[in-house]
DRENLUMRO-429866 format. One line per 4 residues: number of its first residue (from 1); their letters; for each residue x, y, z of C-alpha. Coordinates in pm, 1 decimal, padded with zeros to 6 digits. Layout:
DRENLUMRO-429866
NUM	a	X,Y,Z ~ ...
//
This chain:
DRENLUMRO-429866
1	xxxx	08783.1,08239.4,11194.4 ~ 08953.8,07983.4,11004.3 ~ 08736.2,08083.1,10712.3 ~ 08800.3,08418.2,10714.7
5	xxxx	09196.8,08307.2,10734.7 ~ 09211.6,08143.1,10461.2 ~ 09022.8,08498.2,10293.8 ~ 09294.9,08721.5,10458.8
9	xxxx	09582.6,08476.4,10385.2 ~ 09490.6,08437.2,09991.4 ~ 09592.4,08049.1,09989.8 ~ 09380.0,07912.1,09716.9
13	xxxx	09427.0,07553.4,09855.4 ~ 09297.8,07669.4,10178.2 ~ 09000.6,07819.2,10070.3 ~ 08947.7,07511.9,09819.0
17	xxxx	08962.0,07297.6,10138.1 ~ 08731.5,07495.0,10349.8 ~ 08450.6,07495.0,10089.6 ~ 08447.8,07162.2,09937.2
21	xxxx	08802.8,06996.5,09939.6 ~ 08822.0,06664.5,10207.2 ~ 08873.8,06822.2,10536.3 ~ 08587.4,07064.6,10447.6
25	xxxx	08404.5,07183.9,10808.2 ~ 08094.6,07103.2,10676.3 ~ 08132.7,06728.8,10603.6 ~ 08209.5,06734.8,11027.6
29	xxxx	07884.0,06652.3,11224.3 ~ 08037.4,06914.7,11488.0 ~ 08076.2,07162.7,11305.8 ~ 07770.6,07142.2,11084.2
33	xxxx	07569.5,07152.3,11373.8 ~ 07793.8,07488.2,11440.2 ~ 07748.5,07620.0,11136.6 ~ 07374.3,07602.0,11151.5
37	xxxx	07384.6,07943.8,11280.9 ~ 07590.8,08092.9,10951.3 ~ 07395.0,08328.6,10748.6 ~ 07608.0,08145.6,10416.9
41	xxxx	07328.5,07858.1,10452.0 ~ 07059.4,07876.6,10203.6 ~ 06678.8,07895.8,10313.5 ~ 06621.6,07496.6,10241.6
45	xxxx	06913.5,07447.5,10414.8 ~ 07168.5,07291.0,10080.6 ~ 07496.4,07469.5,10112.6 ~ 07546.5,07811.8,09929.3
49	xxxx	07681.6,07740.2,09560.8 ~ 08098.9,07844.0,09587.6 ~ 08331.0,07875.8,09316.3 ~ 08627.7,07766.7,09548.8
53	xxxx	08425.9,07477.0,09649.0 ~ 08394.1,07280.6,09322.8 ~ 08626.1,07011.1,09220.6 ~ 08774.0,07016.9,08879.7
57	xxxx	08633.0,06836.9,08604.7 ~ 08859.2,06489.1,08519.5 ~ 09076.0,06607.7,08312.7 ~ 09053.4,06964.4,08289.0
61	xxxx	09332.5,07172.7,08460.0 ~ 09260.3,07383.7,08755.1 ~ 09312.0,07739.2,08632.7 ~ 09120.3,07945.5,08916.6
65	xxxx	09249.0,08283.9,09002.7 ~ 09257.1,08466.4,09325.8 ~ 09181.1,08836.6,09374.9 ~ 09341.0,08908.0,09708.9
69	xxxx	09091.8,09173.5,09798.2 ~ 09065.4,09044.0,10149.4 ~ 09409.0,09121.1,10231.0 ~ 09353.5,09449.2,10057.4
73	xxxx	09081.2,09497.8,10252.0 ~ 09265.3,09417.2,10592.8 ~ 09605.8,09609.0,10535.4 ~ 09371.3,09947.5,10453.1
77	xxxx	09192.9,09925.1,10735.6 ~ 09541.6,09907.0,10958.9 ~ 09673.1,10199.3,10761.4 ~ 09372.4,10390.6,10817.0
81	xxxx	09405.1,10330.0,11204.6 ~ 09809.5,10346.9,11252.6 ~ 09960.8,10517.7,11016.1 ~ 10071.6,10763.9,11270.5
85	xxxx	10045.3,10699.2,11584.4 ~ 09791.7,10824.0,11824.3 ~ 09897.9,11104.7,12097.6 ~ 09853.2,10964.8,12469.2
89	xxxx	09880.5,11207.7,12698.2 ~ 09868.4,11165.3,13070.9 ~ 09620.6,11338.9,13292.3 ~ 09746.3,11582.8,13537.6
93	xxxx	09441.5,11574.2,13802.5 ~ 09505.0,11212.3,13816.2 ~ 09867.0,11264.1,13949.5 ~ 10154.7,11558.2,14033.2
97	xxxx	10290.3,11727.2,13748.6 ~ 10683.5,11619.7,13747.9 ~ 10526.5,11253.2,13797.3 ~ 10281.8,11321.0,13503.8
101	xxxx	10569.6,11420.3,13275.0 ~ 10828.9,11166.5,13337.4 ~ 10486.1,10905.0,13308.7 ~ 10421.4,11121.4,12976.7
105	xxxx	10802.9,11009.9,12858.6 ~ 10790.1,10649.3,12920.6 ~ 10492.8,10610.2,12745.8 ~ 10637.8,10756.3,12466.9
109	xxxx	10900.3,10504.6,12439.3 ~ 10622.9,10205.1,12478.0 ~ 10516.2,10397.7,12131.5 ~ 10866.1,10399.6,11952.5
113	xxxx	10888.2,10221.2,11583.5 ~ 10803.1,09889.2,11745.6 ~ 10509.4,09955.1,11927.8 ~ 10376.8,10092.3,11626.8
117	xxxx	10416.3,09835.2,11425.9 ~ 10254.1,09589.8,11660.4 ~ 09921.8,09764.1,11656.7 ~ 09940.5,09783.8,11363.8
121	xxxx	10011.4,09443.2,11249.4 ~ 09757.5,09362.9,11552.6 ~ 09498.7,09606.2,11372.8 ~ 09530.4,09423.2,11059.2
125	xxxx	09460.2,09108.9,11187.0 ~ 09150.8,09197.8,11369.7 ~ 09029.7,09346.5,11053.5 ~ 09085.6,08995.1,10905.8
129	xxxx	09014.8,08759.8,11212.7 ~ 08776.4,08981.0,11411.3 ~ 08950.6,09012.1,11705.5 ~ 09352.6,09018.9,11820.1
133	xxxx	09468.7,08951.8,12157.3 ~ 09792.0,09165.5,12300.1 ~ 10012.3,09006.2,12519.7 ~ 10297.7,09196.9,12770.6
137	xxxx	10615.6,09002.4,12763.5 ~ 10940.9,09157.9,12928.8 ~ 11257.6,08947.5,12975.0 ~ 11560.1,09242.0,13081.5
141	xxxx	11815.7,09027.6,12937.7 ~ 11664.9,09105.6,12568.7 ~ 11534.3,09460.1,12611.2 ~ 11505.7,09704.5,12942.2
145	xxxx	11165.0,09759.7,12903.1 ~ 10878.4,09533.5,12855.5 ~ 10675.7,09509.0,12487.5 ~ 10392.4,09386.1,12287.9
149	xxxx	10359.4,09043.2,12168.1 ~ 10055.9,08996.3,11900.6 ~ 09831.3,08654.2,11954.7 ~ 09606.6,08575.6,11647.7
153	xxxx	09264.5,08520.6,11748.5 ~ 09267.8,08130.7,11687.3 ~ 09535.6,08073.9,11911.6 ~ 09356.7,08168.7,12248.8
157	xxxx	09041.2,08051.5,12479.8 ~ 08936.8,08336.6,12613.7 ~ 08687.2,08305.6,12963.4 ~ 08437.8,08583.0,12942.4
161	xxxx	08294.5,08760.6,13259.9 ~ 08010.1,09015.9,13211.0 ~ 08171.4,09058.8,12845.4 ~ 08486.7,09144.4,12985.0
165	xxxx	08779.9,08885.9,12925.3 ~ 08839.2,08722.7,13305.8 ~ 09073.7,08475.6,13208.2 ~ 09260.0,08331.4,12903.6
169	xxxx	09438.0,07983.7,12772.7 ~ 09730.9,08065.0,12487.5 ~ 09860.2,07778.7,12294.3 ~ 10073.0,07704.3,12029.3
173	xxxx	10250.3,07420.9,11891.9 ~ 10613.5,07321.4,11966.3 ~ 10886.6,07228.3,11739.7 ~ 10819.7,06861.2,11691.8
177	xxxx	11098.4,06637.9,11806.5 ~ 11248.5,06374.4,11618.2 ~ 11070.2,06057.5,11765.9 ~ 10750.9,05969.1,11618.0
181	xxxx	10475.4,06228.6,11502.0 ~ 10394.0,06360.1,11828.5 ~ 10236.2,06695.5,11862.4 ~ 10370.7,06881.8,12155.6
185	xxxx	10210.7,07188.7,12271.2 ~ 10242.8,07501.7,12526.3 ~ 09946.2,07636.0,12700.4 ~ 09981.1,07917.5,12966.2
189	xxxx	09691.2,07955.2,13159.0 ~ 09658.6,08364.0,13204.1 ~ 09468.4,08486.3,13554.5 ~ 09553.8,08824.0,13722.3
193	xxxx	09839.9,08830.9,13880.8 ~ 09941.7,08491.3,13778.1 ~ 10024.2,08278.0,13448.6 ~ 10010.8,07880.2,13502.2
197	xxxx	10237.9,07646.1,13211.6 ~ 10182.0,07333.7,13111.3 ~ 10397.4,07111.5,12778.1 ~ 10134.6,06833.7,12675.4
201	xxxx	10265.6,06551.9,12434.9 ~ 09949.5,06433.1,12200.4 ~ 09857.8,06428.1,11874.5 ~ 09671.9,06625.5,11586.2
205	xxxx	09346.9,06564.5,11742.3 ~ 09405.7,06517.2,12122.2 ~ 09607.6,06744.3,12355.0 ~ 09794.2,06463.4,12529.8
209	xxxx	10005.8,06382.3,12830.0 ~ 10121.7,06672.8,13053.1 ~ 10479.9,06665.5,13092.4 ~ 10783.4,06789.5,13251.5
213	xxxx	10953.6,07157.5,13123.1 ~ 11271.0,07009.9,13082.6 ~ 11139.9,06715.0,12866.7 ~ 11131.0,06978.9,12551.6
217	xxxx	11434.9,07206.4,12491.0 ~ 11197.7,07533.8,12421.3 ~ 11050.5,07521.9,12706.9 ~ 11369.2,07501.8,12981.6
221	xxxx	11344.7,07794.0,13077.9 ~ 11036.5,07758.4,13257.2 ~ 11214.8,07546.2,13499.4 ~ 11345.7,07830.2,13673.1
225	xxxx	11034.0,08082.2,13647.6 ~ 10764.5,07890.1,13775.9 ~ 10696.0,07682.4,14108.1 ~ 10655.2,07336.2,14217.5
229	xxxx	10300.6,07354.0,13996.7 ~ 10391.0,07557.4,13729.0 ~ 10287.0,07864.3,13826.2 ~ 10451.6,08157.9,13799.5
233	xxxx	10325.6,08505.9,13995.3 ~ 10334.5,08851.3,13806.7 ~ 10305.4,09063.1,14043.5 ~ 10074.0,09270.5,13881.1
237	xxxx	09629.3,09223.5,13993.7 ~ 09579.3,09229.3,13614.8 ~ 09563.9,09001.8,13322.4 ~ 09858.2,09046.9,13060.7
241	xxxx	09686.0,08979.8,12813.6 ~ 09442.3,09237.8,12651.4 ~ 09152.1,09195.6,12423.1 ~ 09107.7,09410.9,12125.4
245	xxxx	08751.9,09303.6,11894.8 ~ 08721.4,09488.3,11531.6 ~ 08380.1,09581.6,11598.0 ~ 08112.0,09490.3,11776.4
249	xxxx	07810.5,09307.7,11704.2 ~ 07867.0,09003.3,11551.4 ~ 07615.0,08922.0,11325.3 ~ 07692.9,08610.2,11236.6
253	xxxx	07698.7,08455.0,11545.0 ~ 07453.8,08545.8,11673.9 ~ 07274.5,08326.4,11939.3 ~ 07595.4,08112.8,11969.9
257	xxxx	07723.5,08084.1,12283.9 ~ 08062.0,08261.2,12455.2 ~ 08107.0,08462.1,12123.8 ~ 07953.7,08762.0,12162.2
261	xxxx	08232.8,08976.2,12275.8 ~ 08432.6,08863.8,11959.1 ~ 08443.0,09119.4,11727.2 ~ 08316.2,09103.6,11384.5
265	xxxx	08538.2,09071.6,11105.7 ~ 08580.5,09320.9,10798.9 ~ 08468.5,09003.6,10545.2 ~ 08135.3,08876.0,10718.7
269	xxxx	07865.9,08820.2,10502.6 ~ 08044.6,08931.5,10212.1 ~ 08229.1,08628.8,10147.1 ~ 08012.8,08491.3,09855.1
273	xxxx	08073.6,08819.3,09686.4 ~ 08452.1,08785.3,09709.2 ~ 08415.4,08434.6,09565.2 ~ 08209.0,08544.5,09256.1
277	xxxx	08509.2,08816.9,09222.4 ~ 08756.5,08541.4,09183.4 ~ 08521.9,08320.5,08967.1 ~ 08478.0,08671.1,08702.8
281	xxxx	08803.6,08678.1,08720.0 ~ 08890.2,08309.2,08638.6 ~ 08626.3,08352.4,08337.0 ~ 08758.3,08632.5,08245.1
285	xxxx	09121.1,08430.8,08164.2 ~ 08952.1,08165.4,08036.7 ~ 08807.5,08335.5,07793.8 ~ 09191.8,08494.1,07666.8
289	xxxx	09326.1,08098.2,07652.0 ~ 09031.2,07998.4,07441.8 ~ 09030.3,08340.7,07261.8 ~ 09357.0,08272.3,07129.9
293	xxxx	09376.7,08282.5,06758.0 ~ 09391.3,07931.9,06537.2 ~ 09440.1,07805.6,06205.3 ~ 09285.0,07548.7,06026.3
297	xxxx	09426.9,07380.6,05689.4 ~ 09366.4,07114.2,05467.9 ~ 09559.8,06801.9,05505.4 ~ 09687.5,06865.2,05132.1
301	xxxx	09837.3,07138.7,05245.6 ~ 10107.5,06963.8,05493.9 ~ 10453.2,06899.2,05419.7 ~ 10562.5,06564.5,05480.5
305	xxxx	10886.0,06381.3,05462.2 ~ 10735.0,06076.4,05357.4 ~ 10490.3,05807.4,05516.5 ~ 10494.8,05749.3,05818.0
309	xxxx	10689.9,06117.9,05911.8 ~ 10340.2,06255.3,06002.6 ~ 10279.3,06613.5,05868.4 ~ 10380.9,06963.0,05943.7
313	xxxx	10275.5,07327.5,05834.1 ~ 10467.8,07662.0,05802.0 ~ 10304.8,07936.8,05877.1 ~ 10585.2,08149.0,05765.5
317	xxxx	10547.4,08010.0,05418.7 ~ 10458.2,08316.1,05163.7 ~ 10413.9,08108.9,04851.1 ~ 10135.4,07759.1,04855.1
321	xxxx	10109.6,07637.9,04489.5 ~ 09805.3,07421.7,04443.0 ~ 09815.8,07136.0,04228.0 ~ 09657.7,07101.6,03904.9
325	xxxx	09398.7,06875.0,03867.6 ~ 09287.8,06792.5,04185.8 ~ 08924.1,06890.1,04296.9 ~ 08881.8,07193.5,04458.7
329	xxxx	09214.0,07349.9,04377.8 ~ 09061.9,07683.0,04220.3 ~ 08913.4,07771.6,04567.9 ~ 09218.2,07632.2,04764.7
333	xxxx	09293.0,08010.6,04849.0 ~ 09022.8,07991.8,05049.5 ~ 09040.7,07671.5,05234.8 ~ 09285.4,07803.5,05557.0
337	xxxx	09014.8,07873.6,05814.6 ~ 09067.4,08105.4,06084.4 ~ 08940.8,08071.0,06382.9 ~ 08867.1,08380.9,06668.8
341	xxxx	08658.5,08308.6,06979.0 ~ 08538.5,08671.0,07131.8 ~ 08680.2,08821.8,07455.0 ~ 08445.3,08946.8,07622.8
345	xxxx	08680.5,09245.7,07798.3 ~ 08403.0,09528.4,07877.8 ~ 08172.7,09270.5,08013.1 ~ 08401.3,09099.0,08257.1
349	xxxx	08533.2,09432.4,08351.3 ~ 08225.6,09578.5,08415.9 ~ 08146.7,09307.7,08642.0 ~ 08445.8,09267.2,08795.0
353	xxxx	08435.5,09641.1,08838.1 ~ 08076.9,09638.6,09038.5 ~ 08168.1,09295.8,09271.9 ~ 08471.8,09538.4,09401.6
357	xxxx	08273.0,09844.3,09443.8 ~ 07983.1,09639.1,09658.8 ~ 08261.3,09404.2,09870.1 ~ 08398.9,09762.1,09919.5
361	xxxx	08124.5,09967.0,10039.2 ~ 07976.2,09582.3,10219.4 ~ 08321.7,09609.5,10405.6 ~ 08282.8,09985.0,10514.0
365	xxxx	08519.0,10140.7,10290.2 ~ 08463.1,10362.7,09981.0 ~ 08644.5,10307.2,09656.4 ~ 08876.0,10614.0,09659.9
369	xxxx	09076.5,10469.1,09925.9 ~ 09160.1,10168.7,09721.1 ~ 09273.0,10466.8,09414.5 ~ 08968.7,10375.1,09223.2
373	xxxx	08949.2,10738.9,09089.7 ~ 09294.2,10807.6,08985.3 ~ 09514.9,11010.7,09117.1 ~ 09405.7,11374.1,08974.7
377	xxxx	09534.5,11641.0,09297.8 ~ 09206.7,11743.7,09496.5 ~ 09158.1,11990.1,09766.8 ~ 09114.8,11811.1,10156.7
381	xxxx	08762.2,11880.6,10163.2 ~ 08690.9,11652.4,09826.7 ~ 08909.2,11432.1,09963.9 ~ 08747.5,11360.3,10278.0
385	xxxx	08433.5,11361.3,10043.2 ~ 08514.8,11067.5,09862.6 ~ 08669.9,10887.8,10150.2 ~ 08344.5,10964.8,10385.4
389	xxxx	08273.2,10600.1,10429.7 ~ 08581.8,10456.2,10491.5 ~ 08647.3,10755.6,10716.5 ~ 08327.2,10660.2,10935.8
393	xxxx	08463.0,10298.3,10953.9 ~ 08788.7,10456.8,11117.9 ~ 08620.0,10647.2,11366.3 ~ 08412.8,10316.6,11442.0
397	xxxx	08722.5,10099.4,11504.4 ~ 08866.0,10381.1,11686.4 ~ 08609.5,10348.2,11945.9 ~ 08678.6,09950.5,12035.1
401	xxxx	09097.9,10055.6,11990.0 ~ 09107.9,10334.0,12183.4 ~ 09002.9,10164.5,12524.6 ~ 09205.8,09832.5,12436.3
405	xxxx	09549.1,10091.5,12377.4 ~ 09475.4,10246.1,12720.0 ~ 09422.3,09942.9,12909.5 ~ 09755.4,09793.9,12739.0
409	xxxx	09953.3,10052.1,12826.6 ~ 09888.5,10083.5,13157.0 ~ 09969.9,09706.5,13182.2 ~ 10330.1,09776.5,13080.1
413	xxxx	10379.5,10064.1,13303.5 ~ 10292.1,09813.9,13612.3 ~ 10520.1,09569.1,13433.0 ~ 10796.5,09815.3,13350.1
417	xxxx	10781.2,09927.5,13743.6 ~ 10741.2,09554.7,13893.8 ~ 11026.7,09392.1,13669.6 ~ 11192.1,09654.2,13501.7
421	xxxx	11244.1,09926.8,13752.9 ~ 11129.1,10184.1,13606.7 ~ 11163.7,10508.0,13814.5 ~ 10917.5,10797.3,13772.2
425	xxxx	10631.1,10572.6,13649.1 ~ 10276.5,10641.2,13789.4 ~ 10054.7,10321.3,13672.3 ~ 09793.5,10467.5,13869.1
429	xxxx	09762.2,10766.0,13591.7 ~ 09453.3,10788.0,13408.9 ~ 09562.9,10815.1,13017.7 ~ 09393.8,10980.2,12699.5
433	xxxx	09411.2,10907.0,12364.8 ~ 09340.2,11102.4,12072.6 ~ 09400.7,10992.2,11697.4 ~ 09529.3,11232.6,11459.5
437	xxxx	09339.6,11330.7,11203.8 ~ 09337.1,11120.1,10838.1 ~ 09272.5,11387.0,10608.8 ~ 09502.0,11687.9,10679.0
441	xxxx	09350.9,12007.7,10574.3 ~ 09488.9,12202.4,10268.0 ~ 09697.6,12465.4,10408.9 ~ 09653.1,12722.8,10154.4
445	xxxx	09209.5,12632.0,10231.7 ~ 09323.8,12712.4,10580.6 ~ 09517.8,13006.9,10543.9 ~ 09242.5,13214.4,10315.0
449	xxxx	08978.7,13149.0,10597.1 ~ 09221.3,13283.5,10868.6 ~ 09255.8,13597.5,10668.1 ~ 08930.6,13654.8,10600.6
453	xxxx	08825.6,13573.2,10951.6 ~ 09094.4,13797.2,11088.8 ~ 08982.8,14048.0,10806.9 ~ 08612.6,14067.1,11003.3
457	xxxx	08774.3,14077.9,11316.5 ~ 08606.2,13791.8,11443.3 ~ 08916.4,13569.4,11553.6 ~ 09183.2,13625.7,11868.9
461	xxxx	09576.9,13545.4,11814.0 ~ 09522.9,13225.4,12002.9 ~ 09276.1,13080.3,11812.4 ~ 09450.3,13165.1,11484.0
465	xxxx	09719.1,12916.5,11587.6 ~ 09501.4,12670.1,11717.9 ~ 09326.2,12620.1,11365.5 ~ 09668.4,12573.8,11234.7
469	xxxx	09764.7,12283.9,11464.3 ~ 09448.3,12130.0,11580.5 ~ 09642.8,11868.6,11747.6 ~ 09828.6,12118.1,12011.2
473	xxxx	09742.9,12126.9,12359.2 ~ 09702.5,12499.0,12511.5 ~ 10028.9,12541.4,12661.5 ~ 10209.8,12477.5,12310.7
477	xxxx	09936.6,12727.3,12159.7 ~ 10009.4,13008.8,12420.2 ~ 10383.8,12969.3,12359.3 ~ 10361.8,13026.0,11982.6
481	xxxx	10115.8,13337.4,12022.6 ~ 10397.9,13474.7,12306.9 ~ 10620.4,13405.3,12000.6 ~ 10459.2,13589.6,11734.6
485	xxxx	10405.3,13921.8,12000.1 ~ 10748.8,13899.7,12047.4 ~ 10814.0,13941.8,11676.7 ~ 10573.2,14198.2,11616.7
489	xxxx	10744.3,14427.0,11883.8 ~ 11099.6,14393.9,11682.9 ~ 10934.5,14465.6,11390.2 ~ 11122.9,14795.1,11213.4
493	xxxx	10852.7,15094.0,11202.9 ~ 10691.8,15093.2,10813.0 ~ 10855.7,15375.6,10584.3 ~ 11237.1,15372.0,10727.6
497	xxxx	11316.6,15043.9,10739.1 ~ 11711.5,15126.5,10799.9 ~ 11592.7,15351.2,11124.8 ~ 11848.7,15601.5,10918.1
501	xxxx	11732.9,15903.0,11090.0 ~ 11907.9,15734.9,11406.9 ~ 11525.4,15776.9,11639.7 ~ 11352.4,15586.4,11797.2
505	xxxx	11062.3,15436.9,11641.8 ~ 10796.5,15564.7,11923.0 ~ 10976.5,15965.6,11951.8 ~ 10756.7,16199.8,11822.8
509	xxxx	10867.8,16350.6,11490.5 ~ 10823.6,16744.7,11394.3 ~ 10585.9,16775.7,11069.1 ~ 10810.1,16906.3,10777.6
513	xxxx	10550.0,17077.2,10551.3 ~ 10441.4,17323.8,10896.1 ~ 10609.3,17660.2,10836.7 ~ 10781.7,17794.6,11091.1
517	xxxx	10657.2,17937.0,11395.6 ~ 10343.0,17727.6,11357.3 ~ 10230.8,17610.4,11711.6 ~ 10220.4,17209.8,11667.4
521	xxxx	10021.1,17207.1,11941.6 ~ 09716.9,17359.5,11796.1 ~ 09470.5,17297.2,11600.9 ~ 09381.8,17518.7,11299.7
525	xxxx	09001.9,17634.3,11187.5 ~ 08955.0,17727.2,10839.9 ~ 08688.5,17923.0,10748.1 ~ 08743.1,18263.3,10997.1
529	xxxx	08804.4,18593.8,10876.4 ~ 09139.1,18714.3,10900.3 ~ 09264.1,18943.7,11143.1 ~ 09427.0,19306.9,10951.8
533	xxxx	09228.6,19217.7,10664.5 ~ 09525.8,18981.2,10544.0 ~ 09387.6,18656.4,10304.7 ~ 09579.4,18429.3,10534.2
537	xxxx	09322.3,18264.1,10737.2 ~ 09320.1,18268.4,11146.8 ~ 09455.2,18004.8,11284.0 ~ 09306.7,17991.9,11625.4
541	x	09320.4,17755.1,11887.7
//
């Protein structure tokens, strides 16, 4: 995880260190014999050739570039996921209907701006890390309902039961006090229904001493919260603390034990590729500094200011008059050299062009959602085309966010009613999540197949409206159809639209081109022979 931190994070001196530089993992007899399992070890078992892991020559700058793709790579994949957020809705079997709606309400407000941005800032870092832990946290004197607090992945031991999390240790490090270098650290033990503290003094390599709350100013507060053995009871028969993976299985480690619920990240197995991007990329620069263009001249041709003042050369100078006499003056015109290394452009874009198209499509996600074919406007459906593969991806993360959101939520809700009082809260509901959709359609696509669908008679009112807003539930559909029936029937009859003849629109109107006493109640047959031998045809009932 570390590895793929220093990928997400874009520090060049952390990914120097973790390939090669001193405190590199493999140069640790623990965590080589870890690392035996990592698919970056080559077949006779010499570490896999990295750019980021070679030191300088002496006396040669560094001058290695970065490509930040992983980061690029991590922020799409949260934007994809949360950029709007998903509609929970509450099921009504699983509770009464007033209950269901007030439930419906308070979830909403779980999902205001700040929610949101926690998932997704805990989306991104699963994409990075592989997996994100989400923490409930309520304290009524800061907010009146409990919220999310994201947990990177290195900063808990999770316990695994049947691959679901059972129990789990958070730690992080304390601001370090001013005597000595001591390390002090919080861990809170997390069990259902209760969270155990403990403040250790040690040092970088050893967890320490356990010692008193009140013995480090951050954590004084505890004093009051927990017991006699620093325990402190929730309330709630759950753990508050929820597990979210990036996707499931984890190739890499595979075989090593207690990781295979960890999720796998969006970088496995394609950082060598991401390293070869940053080493085009370096060559690519190097070859513009030595590409520069240089001048060589003869010594003769330096001014001086006498001996000793060394020797100088304006290149500004339009007029060089060569001396008669000396050798070689008739061909001094052509004695300034120039000198012009080639910069090789279409060949280090080319490459650099392919590395991002196969760390792309090796990371699930296709090169039009990174704008890699401009910007030209497209219909939905080409759209959704070109973004087919990192649309799969999406639906694949959905399925290991979708149960993690659910299970969260419903962990505030029994918060919000246990500490927060929250009135009209069913925990007990059973939720639902649906995720809207990332391509929207092209309206005017959407309105041509309405009217020729309503053109072959082949589609009702109510479905009409529900191909217009997919993500409307049945009641909201049956309310706009009532709607547009109601504005049918106060539509003005065709042909008068002023009503001037002061009618109403249903009354039966006489015909103006029947003569008079013509019965308008019968019909008329042509074709008879007329009655007195008239030419004016019959007109018989």
């Amino acid at each position: 995880m570390d590895m793929w931190r220093a990928w997400y994070a874009g520090d060049t001196g952390h990914l120097a260190q973790v390939y090669g530089g001193p405190a590199a993992y493999t140069r640790n007899g623990v965590a080589r014999a870890f690392f035996d399992v990592d698919r970056r070890r080559a077949t006779g078992g010499d570490e896999l050739r990295m750019f980021w892991g070679q030191e300088p020559s002496p006396g040669q700058q560094a001058a290695k570039l970065h490509v930040p793709i992983g980061g690029d790579i991590a922020e799409m994949s949260a934007n994809l996921l949360w950029a709007e957020v998903p509609q929970v809705t509450v099921d009504v079997d699983s509770t009464e209907s007033d209950l269901a709606q007030s439930t419906q309400a308070q979830i909403g407000r779980y999902l205001d701006d700040r929610g949101h941005a926690k998932f997704r800032e805990a989306a991104e870092l699963a994409a990075g890390l592989s997996n994100v832990y989400l923490r409930v946290v309520w304290d009524v004197e800061l907010r009146p309902r409990p919220w999310l607090d994201v947990i990177p992945a290195t900063a808990v031991v999770p316990e695994w039961r049947w691959g679901m999390l059972a129990a789990a240790t958070v730690w992080r490090e304390l601001e370090p006090l001013a005597e000595g270098g001591d390390v002090w650290r919080l861990l809170e033990y997390h069990t259902p229904g209760s969270i155990e503290y403990g403040v250790y003094r040690g040092d970088n390599g050893t967890l320490g001493m356990l010692m008193g709350f009140d013995d480090h100013h951050e954590t004084e507060f505890l004093v009051k919260r927990t017991d006699s053995h620093g325990r402190q009871a929730t309330g709630v028969d759950r753990l508050l603390i929820t597990h979210m993976p990036n996707v499931l299985p984890n190739r890499v480690w595979d075989g090593v034990p207690d990781t295979a619920p960890l999720g796998r990240s969006d970088y496995a197995g394609i950082e060598p590729m991401m390293d070869a991007l940053d080493e085009s990329w370096s060559s690519w620069m190097r070859d513009l500094r030595l590409g520069k263009a240089k001048v060589v001249v003869p010594q003769s041709m330096l001014d001086t200011d006498g001996p000793g003042t060394g020797g100088t050369f304006d290149l500004d100078k339009e007029l060089i008059v060569a001396l008669s006499g000396l050798l070689g003056a008739e061909t001094m015109k052509d004695s300034i050299t120039d000198i012009q290394f080639k910069i090789r452009v279409e060949e280090h874009e080319r490459t650099t062009k392919e590395l991002r198209r196969q760390i792309l499509s090796s990371a699930g996600y296709s090169a039009q959602s990174f704008g890699e074919q401009g910007t030209v406007a497209v219909t939905a459906t080409e759209i959704a085309a070109r973004k087919e593969e990192s649309l799969t991806t999406r639906g694949l993360k959905i399925l290991y966010q979708r149960p993690s959101l659910l299970e969260v939520l419903t962990t505030m809700m029994w918060v919000d009613v246990k500490h927060c009082g929250a009135k009209g809260v069913d925990p007990a509901a059973e939720l639902t999540a649906s995720w809207p959709q990332a391509v929207q359609p092209d309206p005017e696509a959407t309105a041509r197949t309405l009217s020729l669908l309503e053109a072959a008679g082949a589609i009702s009112t109510f479905m009409k409206v529900k191909m217009r807003e997919p993500s409307w539930d049945d009641g909201e559909v049956l309310a706009e159809v009532r709607r547009i029936r109601d504005d049918k029937a106060q539509e003005t009859p065709a042909g008068d639209p002023f009503n001037s003849r002061g009618v109403e629109p249903n009354e039966e109107q006489p015909d103006d081109e029947v003569e008079p006493g013509f019965d308008e109640g019968q019909g008329e047959e042509l074709g008879e022979e007329p009655v007195g031998g008239g030419s004016r045809p019959t007109l018989a009932a």
